[in-house]
N, C-alpha and C positions, 0 to 999 in steps of 0.2 A: 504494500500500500504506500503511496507518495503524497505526501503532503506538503503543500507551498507557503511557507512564512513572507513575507513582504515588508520590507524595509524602505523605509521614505525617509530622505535626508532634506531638510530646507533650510538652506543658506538664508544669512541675511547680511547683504551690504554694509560695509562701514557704514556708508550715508544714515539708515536704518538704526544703526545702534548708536554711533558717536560721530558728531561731528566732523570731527578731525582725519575722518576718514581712513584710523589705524588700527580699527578691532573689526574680527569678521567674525560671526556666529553661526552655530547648525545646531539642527534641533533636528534625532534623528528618533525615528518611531519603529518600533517591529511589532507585526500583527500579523497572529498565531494563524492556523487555519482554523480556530475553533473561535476565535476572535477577539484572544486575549491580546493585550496591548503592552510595552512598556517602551520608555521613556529614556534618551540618553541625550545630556547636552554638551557643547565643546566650544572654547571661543580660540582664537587667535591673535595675537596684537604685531602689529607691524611697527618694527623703529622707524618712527618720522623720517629718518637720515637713507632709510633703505628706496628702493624705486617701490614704484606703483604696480605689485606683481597678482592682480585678484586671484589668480586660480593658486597660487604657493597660499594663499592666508584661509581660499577656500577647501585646498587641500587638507591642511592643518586642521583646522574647524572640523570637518568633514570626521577625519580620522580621530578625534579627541572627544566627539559625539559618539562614535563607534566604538571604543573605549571604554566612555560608561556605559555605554549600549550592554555591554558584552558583561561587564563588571556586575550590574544588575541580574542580569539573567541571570548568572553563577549563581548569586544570592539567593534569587527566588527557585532554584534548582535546588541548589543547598536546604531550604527550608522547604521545601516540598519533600526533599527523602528525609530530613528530623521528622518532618508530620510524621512522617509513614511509619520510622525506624522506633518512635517516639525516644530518641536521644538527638544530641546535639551532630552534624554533618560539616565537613569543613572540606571544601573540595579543593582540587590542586589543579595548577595549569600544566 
């Protein structure tokens, strides 16, 4: 049986967050096939002195979303086998 998760990653422009045009943000989503949801966010800050590179800051962002993305789920996996084991679970990468 194959089941498909779906990850949505949504950038947002410096303009959007700051100003200054040197933080770039994502907010990324995964949504189970059963339609459970969680939650990962990531920013990036660019040195003022650096050039105007969007996709390296949406990279970053991007990847730092993905991060907790991943960081979370452990968790809620972790504490799904405690439910089940009913002791404490501590998973390893």
């Amino acid at each position: 049986m194959t089941h498909t998760w779906k990850v949505a990653i949504r950038l947002f422009d410096a303009d959007d967050v700051e100003r200054d045009g040197t933080l770039t943000a994502a907010h990324a989503v995964l949504t189970t096939s059963s339609g459970t949801s969680l939650e990962g966010h990531g920013r990036a800050r660019r040195n003022p002195d650096d050039p105007q590179v969007r996709e390296i800051g949406e990279e970053l962002a991007a990847a730092r979303a993905l991060r907790d993305l991943a960081d979370r789920l452990l968790r809620a996996t972790s504490d799904d086998i405690a439910q089940i084991e009913h002791r404490p679970v501590r998973l390893h990468l």
